[in-house]
CHARMM internal coordinates of N, CA and C (Angstrom, degrees):
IC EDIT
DIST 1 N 1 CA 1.4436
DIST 1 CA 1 C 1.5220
ANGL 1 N 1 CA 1 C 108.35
DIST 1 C 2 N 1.1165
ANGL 1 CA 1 C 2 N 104.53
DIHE 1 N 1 CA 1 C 2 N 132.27
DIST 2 N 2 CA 1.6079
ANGL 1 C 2 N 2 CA 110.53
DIHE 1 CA 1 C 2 N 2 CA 172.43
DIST 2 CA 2 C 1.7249
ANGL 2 N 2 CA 2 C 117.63
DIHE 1 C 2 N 2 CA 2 C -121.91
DIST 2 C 3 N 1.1581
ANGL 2 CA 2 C 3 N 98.70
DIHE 2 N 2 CA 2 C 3 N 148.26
DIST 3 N 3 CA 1.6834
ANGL 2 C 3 N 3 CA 111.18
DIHE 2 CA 2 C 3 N 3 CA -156.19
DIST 3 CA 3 C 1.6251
ANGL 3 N 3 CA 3 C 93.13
DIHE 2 C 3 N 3 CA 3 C -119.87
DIST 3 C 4 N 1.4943
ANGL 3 CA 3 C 4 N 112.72
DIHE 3 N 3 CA 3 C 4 N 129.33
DIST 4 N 4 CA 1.7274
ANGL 3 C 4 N 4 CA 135.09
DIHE 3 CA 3 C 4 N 4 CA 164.05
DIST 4 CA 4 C 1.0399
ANGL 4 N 4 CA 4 C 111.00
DIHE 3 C 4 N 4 CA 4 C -129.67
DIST 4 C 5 N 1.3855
ANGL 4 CA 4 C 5 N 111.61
DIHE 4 N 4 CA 4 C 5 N 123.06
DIST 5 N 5 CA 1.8203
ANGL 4 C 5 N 5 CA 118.66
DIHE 4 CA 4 C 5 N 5 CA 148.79
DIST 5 CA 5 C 1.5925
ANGL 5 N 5 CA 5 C 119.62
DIHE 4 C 5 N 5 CA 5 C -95.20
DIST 5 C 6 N 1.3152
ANGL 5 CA 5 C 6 N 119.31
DIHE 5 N 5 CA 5 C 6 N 150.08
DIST 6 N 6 CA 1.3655
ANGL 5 C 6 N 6 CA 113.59
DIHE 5 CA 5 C 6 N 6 CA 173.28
DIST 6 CA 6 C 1.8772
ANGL 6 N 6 CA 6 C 105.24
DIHE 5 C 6 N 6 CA 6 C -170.25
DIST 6 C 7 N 0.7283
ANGL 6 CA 6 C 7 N 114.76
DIHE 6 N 6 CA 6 C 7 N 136.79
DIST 7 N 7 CA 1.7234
ANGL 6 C 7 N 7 CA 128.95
DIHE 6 CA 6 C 7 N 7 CA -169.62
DIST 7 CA 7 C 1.8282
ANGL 7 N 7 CA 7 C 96.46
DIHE 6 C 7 N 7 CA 7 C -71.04
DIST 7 C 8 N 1.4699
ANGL 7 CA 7 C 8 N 107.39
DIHE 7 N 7 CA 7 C 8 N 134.39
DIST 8 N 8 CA 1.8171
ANGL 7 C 8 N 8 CA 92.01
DIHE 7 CA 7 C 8 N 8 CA 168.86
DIST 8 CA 8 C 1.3225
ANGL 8 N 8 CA 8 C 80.82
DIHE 7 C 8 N 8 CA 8 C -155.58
DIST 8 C 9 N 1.0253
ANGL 8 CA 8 C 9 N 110.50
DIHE 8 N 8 CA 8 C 9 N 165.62
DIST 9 N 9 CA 1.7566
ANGL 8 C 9 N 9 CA 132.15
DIHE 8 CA 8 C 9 N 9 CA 157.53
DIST 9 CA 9 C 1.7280
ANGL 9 N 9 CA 9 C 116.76
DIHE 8 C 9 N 9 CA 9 C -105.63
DIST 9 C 10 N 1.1842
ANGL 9 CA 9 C 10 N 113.47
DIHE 9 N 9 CA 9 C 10 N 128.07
DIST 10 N 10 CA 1.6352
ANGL 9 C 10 N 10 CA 129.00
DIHE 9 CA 9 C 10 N 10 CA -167.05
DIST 10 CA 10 C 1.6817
ANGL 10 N 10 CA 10 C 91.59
DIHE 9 C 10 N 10 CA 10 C -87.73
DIST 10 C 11 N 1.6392
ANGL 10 CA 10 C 11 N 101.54
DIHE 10 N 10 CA 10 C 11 N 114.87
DIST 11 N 11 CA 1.4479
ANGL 10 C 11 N 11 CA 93.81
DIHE 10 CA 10 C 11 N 11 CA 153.29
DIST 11 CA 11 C 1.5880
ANGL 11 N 11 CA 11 C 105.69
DIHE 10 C 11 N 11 CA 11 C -126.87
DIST 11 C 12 N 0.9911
ANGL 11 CA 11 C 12 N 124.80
DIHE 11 N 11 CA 11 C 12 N 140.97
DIST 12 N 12 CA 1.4130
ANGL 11 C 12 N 12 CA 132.30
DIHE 11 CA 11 C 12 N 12 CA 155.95
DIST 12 CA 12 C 1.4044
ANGL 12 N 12 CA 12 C 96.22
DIHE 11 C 12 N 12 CA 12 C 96.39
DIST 12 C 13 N 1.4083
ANGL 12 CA 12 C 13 N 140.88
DIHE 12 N 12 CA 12 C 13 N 18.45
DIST 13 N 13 CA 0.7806
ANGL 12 C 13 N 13 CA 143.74
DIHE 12 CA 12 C 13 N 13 CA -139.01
DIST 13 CA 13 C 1.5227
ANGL 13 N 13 CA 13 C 140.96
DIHE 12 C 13 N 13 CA 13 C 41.04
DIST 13 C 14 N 1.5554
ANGL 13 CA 13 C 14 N 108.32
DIHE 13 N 13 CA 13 C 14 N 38.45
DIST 14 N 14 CA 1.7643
ANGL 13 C 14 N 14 CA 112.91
DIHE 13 CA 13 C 14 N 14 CA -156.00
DIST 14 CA 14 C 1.5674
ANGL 14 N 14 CA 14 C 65.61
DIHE 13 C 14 N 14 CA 14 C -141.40
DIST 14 C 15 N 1.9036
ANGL 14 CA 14 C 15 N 102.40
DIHE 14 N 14 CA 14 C 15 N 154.70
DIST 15 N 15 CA 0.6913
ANGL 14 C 15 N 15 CA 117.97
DIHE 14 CA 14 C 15 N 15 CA 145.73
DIST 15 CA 15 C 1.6267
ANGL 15 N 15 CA 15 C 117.47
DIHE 14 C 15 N 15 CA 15 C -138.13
DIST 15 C 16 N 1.1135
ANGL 15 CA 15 C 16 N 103.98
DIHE 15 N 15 CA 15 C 16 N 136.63
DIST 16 N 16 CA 1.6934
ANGL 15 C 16 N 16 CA 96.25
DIHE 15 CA 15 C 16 N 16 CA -166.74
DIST 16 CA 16 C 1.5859
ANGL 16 N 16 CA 16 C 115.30
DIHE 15 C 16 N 16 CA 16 C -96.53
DIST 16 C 17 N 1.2001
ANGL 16 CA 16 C 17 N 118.13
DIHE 16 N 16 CA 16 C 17 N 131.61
DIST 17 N 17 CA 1.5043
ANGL 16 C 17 N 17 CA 139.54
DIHE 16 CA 16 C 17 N 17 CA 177.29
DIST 17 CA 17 C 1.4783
ANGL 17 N 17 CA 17 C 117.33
DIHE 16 C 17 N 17 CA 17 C -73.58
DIST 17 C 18 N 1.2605
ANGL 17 CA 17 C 18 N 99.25
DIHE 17 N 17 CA 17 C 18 N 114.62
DIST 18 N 18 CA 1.4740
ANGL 17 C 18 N 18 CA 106.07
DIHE 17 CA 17 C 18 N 18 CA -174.36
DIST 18 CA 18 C 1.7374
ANGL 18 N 18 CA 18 C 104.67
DIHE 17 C 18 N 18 CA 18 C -48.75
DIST 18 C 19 N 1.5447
ANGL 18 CA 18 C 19 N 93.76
DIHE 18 N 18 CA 18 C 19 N 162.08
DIST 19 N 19 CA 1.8858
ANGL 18 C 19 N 19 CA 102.67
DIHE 18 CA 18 C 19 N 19 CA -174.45
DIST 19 CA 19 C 1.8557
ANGL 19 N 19 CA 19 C 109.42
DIHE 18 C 19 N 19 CA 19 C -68.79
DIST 19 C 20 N 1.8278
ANGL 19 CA 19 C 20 N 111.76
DIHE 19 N 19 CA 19 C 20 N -21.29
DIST 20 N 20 CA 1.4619
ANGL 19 C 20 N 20 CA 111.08
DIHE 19 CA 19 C 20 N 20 CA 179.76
DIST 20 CA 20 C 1.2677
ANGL 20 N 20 CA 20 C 109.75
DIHE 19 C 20 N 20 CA 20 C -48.20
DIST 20 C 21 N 1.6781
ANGL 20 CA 20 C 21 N 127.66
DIHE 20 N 20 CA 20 C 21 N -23.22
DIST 21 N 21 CA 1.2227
ANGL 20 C 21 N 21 CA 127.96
DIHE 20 CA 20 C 21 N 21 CA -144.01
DIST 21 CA 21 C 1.5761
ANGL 21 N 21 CA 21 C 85.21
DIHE 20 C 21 N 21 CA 21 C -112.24
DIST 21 C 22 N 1.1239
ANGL 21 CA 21 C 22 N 148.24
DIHE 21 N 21 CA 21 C 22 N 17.16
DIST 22 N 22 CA 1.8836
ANGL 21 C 22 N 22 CA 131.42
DIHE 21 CA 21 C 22 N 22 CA -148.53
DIST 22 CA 22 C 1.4149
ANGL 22 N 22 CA 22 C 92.62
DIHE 21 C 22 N 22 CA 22 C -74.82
DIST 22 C 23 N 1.7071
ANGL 22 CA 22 C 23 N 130.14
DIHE 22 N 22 CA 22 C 23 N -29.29
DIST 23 N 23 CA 1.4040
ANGL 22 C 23 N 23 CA 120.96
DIHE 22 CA 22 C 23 N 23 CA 176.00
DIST 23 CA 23 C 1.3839
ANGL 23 N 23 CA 23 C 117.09
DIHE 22 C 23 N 23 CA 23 C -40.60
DIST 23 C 24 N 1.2973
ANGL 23 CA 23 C 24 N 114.08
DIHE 23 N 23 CA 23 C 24 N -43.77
DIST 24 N 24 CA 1.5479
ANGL 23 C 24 N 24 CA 113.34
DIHE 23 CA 23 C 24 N 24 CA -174.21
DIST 24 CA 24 C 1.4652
ANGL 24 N 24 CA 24 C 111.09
DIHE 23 C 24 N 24 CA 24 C -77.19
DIST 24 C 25 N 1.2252
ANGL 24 CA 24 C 25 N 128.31
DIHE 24 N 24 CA 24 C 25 N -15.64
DIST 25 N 25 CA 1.6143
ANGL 24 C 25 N 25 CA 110.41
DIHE 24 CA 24 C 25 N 25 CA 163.26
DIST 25 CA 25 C 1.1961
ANGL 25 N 25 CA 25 C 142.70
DIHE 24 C 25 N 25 CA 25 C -58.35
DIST 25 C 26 N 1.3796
ANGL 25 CA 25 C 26 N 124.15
DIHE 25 N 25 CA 25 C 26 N 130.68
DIST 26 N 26 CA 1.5925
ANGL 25 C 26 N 26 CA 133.29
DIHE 25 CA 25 C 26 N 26 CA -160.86
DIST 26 CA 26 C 1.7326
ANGL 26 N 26 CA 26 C 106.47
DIHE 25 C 26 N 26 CA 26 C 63.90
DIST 26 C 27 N 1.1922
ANGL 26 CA 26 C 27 N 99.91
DIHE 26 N 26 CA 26 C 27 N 49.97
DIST 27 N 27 CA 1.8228
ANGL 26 C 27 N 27 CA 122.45
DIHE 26 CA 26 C 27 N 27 CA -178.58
DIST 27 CA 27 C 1.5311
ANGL 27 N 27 CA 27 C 104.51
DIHE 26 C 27 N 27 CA 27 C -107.90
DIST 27 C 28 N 0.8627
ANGL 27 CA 27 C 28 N 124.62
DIHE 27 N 27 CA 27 C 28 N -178.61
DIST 28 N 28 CA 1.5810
ANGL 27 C 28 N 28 CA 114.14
DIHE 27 CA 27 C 28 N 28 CA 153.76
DIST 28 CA 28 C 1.8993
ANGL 28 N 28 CA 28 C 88.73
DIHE 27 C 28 N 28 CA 28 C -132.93
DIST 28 C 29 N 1.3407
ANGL 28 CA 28 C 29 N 117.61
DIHE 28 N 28 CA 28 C 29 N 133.30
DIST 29 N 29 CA 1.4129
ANGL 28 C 29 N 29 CA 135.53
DIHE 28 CA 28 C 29 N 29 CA -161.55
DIST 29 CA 29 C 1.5978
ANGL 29 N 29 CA 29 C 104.61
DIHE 28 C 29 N 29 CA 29 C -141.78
DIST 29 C 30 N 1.1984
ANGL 29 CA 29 C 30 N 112.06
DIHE 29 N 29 CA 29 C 30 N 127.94
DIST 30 N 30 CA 1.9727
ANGL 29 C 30 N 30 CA 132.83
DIHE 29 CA 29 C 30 N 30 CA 172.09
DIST 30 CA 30 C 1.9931
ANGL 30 N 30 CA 30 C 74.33
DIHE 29 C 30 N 30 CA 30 C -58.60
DIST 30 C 31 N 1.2570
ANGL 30 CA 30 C 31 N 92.03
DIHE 30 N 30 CA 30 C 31 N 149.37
DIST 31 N 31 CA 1.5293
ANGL 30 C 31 N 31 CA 126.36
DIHE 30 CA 30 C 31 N 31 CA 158.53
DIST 31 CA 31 C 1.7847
ANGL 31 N 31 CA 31 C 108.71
DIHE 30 C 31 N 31 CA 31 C -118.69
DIST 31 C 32 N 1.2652
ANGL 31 CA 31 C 32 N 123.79
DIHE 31 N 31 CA 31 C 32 N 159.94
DIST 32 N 32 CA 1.5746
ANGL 31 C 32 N 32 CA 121.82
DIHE 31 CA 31 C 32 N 32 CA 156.15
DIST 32 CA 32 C 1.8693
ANGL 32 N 32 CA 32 C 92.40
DIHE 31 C 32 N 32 CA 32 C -168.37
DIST 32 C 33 N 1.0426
ANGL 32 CA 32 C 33 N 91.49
DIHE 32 N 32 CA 32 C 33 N 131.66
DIST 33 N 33 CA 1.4325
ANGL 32 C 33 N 33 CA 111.46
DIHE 32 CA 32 C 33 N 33 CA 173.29
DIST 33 CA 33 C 1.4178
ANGL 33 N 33 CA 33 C 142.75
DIHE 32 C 33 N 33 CA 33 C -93.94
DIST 33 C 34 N 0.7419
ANGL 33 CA 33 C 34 N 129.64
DIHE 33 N 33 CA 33 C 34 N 98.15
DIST 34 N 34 CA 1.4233
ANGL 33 C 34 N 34 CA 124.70
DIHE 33 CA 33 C 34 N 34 CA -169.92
DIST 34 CA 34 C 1.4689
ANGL 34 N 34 CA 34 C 115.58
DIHE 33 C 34 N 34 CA 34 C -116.79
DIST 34 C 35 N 1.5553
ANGL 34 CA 34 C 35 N 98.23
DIHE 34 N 34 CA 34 C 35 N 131.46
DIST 35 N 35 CA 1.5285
ANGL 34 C 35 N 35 CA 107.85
DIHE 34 CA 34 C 35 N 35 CA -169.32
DIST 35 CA 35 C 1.7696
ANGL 35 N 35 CA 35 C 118.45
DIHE 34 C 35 N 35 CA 35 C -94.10
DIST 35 C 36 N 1.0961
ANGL 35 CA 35 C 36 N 121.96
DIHE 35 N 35 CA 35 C 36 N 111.93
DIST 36 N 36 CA 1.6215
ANGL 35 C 36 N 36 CA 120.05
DIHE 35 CA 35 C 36 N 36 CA -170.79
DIST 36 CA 36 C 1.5690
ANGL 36 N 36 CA 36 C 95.98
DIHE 35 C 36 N 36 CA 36 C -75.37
DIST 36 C 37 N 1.5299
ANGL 36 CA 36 C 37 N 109.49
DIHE 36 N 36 CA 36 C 37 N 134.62
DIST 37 N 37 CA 1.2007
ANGL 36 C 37 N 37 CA 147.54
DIHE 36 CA 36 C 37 N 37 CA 153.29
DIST 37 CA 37 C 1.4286
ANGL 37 N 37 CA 37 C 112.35
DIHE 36 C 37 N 37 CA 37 C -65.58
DIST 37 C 38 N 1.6510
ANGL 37 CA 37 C 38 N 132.25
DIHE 37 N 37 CA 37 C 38 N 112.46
DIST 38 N 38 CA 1.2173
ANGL 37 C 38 N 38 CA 113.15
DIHE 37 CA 37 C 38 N 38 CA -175.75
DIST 38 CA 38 C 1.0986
ANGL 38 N 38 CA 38 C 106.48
DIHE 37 C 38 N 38 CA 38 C -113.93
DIST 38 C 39 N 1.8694
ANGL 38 CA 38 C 39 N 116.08
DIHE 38 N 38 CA 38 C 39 N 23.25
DIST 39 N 39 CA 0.9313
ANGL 38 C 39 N 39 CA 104.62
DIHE 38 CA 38 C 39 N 39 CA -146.81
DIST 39 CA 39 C 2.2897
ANGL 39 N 39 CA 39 C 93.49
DIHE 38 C 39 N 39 CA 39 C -131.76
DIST 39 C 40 N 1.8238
ANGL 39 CA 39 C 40 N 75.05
DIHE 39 N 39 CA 39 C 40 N 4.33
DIST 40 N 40 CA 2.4789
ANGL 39 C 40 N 40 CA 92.51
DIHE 39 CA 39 C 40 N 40 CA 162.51
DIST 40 CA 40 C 1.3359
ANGL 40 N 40 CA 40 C 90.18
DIHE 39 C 40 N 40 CA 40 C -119.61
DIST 40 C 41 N 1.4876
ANGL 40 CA 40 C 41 N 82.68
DIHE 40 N 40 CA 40 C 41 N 141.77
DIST 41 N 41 CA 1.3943
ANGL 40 C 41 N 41 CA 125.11
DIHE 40 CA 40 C 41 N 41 CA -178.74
DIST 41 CA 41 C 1.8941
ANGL 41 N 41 CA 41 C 85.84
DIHE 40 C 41 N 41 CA 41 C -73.30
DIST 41 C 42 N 1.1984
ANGL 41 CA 41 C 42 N 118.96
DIHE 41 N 41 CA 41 C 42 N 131.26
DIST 42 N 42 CA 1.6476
ANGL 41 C 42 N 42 CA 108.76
DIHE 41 CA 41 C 42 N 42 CA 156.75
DIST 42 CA 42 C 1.9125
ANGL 42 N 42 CA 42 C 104.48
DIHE 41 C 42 N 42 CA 42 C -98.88
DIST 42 C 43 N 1.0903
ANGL 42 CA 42 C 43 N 98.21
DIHE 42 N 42 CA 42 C 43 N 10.45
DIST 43 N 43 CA 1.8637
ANGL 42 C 43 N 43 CA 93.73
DIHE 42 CA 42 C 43 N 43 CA 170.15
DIST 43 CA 43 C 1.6864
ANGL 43 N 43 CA 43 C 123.58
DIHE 42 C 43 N 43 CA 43 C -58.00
DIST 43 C 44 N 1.4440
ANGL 43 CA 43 C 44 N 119.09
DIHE 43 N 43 CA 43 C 44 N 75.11
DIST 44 N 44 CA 1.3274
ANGL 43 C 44 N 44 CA 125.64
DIHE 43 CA 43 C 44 N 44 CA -176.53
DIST 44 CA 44 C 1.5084
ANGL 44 N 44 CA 44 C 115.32
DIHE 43 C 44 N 44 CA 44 C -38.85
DIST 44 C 45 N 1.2376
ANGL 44 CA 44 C 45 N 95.52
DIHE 44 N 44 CA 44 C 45 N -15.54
DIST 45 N 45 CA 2.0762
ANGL 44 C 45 N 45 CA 100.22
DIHE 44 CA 44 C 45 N 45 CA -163.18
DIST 45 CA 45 C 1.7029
ANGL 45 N 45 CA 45 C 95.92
DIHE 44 C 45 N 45 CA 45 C -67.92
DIST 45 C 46 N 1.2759
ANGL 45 CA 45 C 46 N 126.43
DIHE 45 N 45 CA 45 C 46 N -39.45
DIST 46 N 46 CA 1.3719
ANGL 45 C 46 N 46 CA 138.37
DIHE 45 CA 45 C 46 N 46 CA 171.82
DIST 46 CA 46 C 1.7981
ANGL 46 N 46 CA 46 C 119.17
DIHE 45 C 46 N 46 CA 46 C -37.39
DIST 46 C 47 N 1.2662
ANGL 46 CA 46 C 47 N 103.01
DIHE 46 N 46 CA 46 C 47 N -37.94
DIST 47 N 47 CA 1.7380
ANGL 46 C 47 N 47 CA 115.32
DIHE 46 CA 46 C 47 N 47 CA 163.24
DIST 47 CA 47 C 1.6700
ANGL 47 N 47 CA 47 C 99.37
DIHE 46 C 47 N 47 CA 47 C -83.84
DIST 47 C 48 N 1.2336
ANGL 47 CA 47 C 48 N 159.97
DIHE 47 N 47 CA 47 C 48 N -10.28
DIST 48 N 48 CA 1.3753
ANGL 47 C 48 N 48 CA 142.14
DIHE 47 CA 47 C 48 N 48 CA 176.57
DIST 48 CA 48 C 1.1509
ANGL 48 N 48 CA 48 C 125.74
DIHE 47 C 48 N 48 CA 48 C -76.72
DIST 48 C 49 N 1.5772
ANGL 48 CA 48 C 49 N 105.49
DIHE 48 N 48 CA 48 C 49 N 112.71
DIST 49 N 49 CA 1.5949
ANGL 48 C 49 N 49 CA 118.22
DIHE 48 CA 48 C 49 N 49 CA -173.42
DIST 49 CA 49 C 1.8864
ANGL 49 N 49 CA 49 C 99.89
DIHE 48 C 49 N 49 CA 49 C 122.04
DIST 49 C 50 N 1.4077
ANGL 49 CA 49 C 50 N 121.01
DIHE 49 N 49 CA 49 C 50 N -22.74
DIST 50 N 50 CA 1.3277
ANGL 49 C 50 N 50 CA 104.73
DIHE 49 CA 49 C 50 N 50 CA -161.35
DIST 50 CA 50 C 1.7655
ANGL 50 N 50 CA 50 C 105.86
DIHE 49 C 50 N 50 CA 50 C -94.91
DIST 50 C 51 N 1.6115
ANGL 50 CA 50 C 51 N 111.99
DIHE 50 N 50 CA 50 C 51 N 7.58
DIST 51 N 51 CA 1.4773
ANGL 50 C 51 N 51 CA 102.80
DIHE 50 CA 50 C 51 N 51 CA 163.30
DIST 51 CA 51 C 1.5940
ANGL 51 N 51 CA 51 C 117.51
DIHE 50 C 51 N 51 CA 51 C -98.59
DIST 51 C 52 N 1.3370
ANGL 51 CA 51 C 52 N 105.51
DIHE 51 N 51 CA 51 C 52 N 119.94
DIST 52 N 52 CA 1.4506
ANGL 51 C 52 N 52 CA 107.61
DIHE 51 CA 51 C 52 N 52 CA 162.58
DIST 52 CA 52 C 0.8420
ANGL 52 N 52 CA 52 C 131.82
DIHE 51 C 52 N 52 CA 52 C -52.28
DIST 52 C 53 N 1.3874
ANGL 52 CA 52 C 53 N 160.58
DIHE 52 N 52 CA 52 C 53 N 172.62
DIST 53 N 53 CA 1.6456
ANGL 52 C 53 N 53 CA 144.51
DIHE 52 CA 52 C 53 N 53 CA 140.21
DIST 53 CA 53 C 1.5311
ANGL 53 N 53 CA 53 C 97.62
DIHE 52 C 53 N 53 CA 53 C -141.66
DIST 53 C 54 N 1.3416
ANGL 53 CA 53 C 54 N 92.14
DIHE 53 N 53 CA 53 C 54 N 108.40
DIST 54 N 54 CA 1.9932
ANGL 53 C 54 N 54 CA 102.51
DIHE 53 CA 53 C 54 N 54 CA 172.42
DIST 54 CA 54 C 1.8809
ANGL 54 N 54 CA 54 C 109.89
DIHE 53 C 54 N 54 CA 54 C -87.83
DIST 54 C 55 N 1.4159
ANGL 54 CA 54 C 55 N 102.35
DIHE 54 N 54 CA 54 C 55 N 18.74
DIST 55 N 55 CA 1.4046
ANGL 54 C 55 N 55 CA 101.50
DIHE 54 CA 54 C 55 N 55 CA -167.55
DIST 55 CA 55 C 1.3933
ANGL 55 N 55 CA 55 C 110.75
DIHE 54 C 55 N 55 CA 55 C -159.84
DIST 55 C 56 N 1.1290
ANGL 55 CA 55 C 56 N 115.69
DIHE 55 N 55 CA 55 C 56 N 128.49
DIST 56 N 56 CA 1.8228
ANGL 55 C 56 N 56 CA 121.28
DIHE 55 CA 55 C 56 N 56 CA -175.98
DIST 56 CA 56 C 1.5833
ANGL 56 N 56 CA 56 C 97.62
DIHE 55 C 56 N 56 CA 56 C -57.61
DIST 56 C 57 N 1.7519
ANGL 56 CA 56 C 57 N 117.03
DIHE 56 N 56 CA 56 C 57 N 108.38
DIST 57 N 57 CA 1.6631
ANGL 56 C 57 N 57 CA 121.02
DIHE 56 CA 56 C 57 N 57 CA 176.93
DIST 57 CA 57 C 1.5653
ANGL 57 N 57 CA 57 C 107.16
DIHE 56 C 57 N 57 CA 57 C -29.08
DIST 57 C 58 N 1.6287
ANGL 57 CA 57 C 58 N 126.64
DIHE 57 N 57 CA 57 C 58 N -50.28
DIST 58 N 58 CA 1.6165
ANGL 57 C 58 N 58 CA 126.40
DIHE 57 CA 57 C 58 N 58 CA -175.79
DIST 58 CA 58 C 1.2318
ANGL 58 N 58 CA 58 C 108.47
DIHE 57 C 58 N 58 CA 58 C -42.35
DIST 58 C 59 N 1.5897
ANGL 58 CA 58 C 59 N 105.32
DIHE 58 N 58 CA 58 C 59 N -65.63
DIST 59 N 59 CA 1.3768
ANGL 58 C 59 N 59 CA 107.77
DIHE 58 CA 58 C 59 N 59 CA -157.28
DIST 59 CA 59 C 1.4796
ANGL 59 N 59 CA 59 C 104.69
DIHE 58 C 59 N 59 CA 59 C -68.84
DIST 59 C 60 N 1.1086
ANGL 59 CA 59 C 60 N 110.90
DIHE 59 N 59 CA 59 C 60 N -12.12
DIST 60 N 60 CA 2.1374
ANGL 59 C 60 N 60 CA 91.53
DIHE 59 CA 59 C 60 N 60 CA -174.63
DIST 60 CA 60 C 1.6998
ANGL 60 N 60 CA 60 C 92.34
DIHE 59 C 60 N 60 CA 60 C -99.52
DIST 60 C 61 N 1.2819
ANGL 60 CA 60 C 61 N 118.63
DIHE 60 N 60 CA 60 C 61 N -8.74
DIST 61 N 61 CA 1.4491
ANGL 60 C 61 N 61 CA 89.82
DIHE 60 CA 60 C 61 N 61 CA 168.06
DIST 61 CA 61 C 1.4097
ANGL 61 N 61 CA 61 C 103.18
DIHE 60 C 61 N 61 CA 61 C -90.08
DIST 61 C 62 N 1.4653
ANGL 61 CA 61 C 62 N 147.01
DIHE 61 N 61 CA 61 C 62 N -25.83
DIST 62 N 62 CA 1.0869
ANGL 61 C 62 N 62 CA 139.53
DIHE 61 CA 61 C 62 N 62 CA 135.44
DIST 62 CA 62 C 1.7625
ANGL 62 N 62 CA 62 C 111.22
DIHE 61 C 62 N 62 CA 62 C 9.90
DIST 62 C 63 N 1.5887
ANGL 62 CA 62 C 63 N 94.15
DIHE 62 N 62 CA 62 C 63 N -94.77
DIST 63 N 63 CA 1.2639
ANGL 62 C 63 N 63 CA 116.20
DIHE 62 CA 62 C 63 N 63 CA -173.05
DIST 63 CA 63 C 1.3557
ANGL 63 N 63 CA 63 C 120.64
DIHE 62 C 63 N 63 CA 63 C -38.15
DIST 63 C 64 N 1.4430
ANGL 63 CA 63 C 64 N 95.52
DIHE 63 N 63 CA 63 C 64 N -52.21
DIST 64 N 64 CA 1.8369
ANGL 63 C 64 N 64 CA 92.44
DIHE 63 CA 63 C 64 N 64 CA 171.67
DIST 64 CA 64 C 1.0715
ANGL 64 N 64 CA 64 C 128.03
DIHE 63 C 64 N 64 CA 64 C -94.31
DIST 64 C 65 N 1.5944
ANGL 64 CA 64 C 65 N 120.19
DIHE 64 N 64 CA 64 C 65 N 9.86
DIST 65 N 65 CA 1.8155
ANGL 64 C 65 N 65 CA 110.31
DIHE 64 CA 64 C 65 N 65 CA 147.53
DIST 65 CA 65 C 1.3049
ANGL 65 N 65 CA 65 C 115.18
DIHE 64 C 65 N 65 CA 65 C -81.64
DIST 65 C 66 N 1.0921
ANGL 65 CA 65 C 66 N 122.75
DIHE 65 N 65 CA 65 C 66 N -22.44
DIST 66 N 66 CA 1.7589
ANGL 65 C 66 N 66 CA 133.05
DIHE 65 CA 65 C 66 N 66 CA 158.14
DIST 66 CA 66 C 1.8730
ANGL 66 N 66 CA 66 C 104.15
DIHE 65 C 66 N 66 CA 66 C -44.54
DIST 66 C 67 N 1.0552
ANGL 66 CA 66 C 67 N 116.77
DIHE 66 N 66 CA 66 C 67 N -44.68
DIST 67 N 67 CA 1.7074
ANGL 66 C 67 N 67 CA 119.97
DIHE 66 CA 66 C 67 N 67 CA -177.47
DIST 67 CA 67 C 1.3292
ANGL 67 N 67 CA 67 C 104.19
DIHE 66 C 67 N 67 CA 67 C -69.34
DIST 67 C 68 N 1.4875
ANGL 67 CA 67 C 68 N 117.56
DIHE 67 N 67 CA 67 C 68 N -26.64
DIST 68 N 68 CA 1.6729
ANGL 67 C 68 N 68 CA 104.47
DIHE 67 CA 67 C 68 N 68 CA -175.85
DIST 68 CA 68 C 1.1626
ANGL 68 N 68 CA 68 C 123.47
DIHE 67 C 68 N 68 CA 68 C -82.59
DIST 68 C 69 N 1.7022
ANGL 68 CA 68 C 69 N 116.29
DIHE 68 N 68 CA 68 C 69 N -28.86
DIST 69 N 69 CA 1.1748
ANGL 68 C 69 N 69 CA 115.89
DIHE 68 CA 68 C 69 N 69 CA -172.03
DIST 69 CA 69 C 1.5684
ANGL 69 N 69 CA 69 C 121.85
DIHE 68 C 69 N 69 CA 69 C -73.69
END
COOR INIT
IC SEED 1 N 1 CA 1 C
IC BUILD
């Protein structure tokens, strides 16, 4: 299995595949679509500062592989 990403805009309902890809024509290929929001910030810096940690990250994963066994 081989995996491509590439940005396109759907008109007419076609979206056309760049020529890097011409191997995959007359293929049969998974599609999944994803629609960009232009309207979220993806600026992560906006979450910094809002996790607490009442607990050293080690030790509670510690702790809770201790719960599985």
């Amino acid at each position: 299995m081989q995996t491509v990403q590439f940005a396109a805009r759907m008109k007419k309902n076609t979206i056309k595949v760049p020529r890097a890809y011409k191997d995959f024509y007359d293929q049969s290929v998974q599609v999944i679509l994803v629609k960009e929001d232009k309207n979220l910030s993806c600026d992560l810096g906006r979450f910094a500062g809002t996790i607490r940690l009442r607990e050293d990250p080690v030790r509670y994963q510690r702790r809770m592989r201790r719960e599985w066994k």
